[in-house]
N, C-alpha and C positions, 0 to 999 in steps of 0.2 A: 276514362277521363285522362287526360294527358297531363303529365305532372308539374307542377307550379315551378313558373321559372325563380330565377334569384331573386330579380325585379318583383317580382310575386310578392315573393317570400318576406320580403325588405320591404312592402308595403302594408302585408299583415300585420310585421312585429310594428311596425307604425302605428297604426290603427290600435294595436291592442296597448301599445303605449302612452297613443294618447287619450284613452278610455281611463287608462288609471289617473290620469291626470286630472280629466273632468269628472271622472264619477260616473261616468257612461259615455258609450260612442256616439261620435261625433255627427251628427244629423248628414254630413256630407261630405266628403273629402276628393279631390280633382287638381289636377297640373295645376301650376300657377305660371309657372316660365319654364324656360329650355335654360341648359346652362353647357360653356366649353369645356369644363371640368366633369368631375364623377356625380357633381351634387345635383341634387334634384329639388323642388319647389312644390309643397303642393297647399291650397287656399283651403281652409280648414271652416266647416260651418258648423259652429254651436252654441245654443242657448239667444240666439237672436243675434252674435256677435260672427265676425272672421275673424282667423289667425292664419299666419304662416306658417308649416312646418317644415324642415330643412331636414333632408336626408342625405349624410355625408359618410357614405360606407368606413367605419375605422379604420380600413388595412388599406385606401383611398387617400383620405381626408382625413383631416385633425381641427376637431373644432373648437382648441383652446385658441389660437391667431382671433379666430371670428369674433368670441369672447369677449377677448384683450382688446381691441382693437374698436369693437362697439362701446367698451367703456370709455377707450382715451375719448373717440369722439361723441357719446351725450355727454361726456364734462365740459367739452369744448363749445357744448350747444350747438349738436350739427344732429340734422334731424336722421337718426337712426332706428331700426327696429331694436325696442325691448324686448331682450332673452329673459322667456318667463317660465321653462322649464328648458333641463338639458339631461341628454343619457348619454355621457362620451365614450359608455362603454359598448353602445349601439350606433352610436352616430347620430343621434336624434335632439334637433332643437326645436324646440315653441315658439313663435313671435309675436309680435306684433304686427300690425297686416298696416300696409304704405299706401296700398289701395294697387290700382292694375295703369293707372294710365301712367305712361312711360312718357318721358320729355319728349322722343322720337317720332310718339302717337300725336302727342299736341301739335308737336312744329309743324308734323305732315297734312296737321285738320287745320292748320293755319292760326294757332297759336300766335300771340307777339313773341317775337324771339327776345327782344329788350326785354321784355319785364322778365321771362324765362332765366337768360343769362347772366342778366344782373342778379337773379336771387342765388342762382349756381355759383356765382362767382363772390357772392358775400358767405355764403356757404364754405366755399374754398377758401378764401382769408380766415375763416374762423379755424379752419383745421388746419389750417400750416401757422397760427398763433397758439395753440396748443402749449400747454407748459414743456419747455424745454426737456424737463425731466420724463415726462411722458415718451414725447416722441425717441428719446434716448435708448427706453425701452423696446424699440421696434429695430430690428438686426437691418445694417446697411446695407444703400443701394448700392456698392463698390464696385470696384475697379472691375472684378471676377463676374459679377452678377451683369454688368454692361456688355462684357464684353463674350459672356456665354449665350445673352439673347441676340444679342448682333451674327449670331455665330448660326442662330436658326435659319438666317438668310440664305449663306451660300450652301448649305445643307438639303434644307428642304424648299425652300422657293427656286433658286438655282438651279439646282443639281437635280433633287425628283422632279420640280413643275413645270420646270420650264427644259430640263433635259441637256443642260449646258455643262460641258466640259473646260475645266478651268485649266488656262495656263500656269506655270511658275510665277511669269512676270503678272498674272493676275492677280494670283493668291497675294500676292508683294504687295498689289495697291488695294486690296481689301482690306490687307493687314494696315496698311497705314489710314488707311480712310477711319477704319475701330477705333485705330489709338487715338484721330486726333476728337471723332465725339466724345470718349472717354474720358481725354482729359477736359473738354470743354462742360458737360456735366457735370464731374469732378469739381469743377472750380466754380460751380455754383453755390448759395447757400445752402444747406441742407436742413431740409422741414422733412412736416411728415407725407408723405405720398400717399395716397390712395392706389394710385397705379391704373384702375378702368374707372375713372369719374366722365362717364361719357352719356349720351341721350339715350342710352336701353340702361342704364342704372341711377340715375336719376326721375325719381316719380314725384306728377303731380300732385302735391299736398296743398293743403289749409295752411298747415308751417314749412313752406317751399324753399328747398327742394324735402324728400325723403330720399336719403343714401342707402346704394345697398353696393352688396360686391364687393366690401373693405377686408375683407379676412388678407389678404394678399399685401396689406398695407408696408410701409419698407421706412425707412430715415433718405431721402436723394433729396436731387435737384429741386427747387424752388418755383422750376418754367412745366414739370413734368405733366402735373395733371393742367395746368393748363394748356398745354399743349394735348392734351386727351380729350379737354373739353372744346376747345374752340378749332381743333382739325382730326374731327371725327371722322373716325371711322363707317359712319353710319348716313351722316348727311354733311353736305358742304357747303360753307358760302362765301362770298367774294371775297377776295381780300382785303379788301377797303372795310368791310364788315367786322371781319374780325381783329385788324390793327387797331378796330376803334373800341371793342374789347374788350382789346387787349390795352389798352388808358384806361378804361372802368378798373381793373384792375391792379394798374402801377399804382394805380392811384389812393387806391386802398391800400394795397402789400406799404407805402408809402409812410400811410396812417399807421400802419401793424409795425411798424419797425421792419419791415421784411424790406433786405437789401433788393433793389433792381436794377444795380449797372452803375455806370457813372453817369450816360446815357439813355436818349431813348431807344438809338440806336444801337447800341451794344444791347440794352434786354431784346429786341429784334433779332439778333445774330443768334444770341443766346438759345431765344425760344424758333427758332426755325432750325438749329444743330438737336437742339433735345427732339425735336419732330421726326427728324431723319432719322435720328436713333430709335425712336419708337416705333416711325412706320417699318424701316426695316426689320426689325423684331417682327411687329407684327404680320408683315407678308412671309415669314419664316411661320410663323405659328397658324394663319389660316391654311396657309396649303400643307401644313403636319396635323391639319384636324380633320383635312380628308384621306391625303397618304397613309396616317397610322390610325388611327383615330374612327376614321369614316362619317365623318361630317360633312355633308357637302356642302351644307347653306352658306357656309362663310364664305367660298369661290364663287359668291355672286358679288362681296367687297371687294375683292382684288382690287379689279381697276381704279377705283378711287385710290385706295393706297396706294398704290403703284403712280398715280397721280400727285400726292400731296410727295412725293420721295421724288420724283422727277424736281418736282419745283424747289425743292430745299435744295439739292443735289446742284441744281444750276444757280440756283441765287448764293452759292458760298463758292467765296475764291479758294477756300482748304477742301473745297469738293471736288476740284477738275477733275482730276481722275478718273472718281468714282462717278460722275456726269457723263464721262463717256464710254465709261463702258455702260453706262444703264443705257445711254440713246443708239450706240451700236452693238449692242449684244442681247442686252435683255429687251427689251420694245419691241426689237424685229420676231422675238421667238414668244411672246408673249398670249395675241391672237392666236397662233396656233395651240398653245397649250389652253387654253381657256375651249378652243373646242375641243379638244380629245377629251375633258373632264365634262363637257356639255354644261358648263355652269350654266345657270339662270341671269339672264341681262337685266 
């Protein structure tokens, strides 16, 4: 017999941990979701009930954030999974199960997106009204943290994906393209972030949404996750769609006490510079989750993001710049990179 892999190994001491928990093993236990990180998901069957268990290898993962973080938000009334056993000296959590259908699943079955987004978006005023003291709690989105995800860009998108060699006077308008999202984040209000509040962590509930994927949770920007929520990575929709939104939302943050601009068009600027920021982070981290990683499902997103970064990039006068070199350097080399990896369209 050939000897048990890690993965194995790590599903046994599972199993037998959560046997001590229930009093005998579990009628069934099975994947529940994929994840970009180390952590795994699996849908736990027993005694007529589901649970979630979370396997977040120690010398990996640290599952005090996830913890912390599911507390601030059920104080805040945002529908999270109850931690109903933990072993951080294995890596092992319990949950409570949100159910399986994803916002992403709905929208694509044809879902109303309005009643969807509105609920995600009352959801996200609850967790950036959070007591001040709480979110305090959670280590800032700064200066360093913006400006080292921005940084996954010309590394791994650029330079591995796309195969591009930078000039001096590039690197030059990189650099200043960083500073000025950084500082335009910076001088937003600062709440709590979730950081991936998007249509694959968002599930369909009875008390809608259920949130997952918070452990990563940060103190930033104010426009962040809605900018995660409303120019997903996952699916898209017109612009006129999401301006109107994105009002559902001043409109609340309004009622919260949460600053948005002096204008409507300044929260506009605001929230289409935080997007730039994100997507480019982001096309730095899906193509580092095939070059190092070896993921390759995520290089079926590109193009979108590579799309919502195009538009941000041209509708900001402090983006020239960086506008043209994405229209003449990166676009032309683009297509070709996307077939050498053979991504899926």
């Amino acid at each position: 017999m050939a000897p048990a892999t890690t993965t194995d190994k790590r599903k046994a001491m599972l199993e037998t941990w959560l046997a001590g928990i229930f009093g005998a093993a579990p009628r069934r236990i099975a994947p529940a979701s994929a994840d970009a990180s180390f952590r795994r998901y699996f849908r736990v069957w027993h005694d007529g009930q589901t649970f979630v268990a979370m396997d977040a290898p120690p010398d990996r993962e640290d599952l005090g954030p996830y913890i912390q973080v599911a507390e601030i938000l059920a104080a805040a009334g945002v529908n999270v999974p109850r931690v109903l056993g933990h072993h951080p000296g294995q890596g092992f959590l319990l949950l409570t199960d949100l159910g399986s259908r994803q916002y992403l699943d709905a929208l694509r079955a044809g879902a109303d997106p309005d009643d969807l987004y509105r609920d995600a978006i009352a959801a996200l005023l609850r967790m950036q009204s959070c007591a001040p003291a709480a979110a305090e709690r959670l280590a800032p989105y700064d200066a360093a943290s913006l400006r080292r995800e921005m940084g996954l860009f010309p590394e791994w998108f650029v330079a591995r994906h796309l195969g591009l060699e930078l000039s001096a006077e590039e690197h030059g308008m990189i650099e200043r393209s960083f500073a000025a999202l950084e500082r335009a984040a910076l001088d937003q209000p600062q709440v709590l972030v979730h950081r991936d509040y998007h249509s694959r962590n968002l599930m369909v509930c009875q008390d809608n949404p259920g949130v997952l994927d918070f452990q990563d949770a940060v103190r930033g920007a104010s426009s962040y996750d809605l900018v995660s929520l409303l120019k997903d990575c996952y699916i898209s929709w017109p612009r006129e769609r999401v301006l109107g939104w994105l009002d559902v939302y001043r409109s609340g943050a309004v009622q919260a006490g949460i600053p948005c601009g002096a204008s409507r068009a300044q929260f506009v600027e605001a929230f289409d510079l935080m997007g730039l920021q994100r997507h480019l982070k982001v096309l730095g981290i899906f193509a580092r989750l095939w070059y190092r990683d070896g993921k390759p499902g995520y290089l079926a997103d590109l193009p979108l993001v590579l799309e919502y970064t195009l538009q941000a990039a041209a509708g900001s006068s402090l983006m020239r710049e960086l506008d043209r070199f994405l229209r003449n350097r990166v676009v032309p080399a683009f297509a070709a990179a996307q077939s050498r990896t053979r991504a899926p369209t």
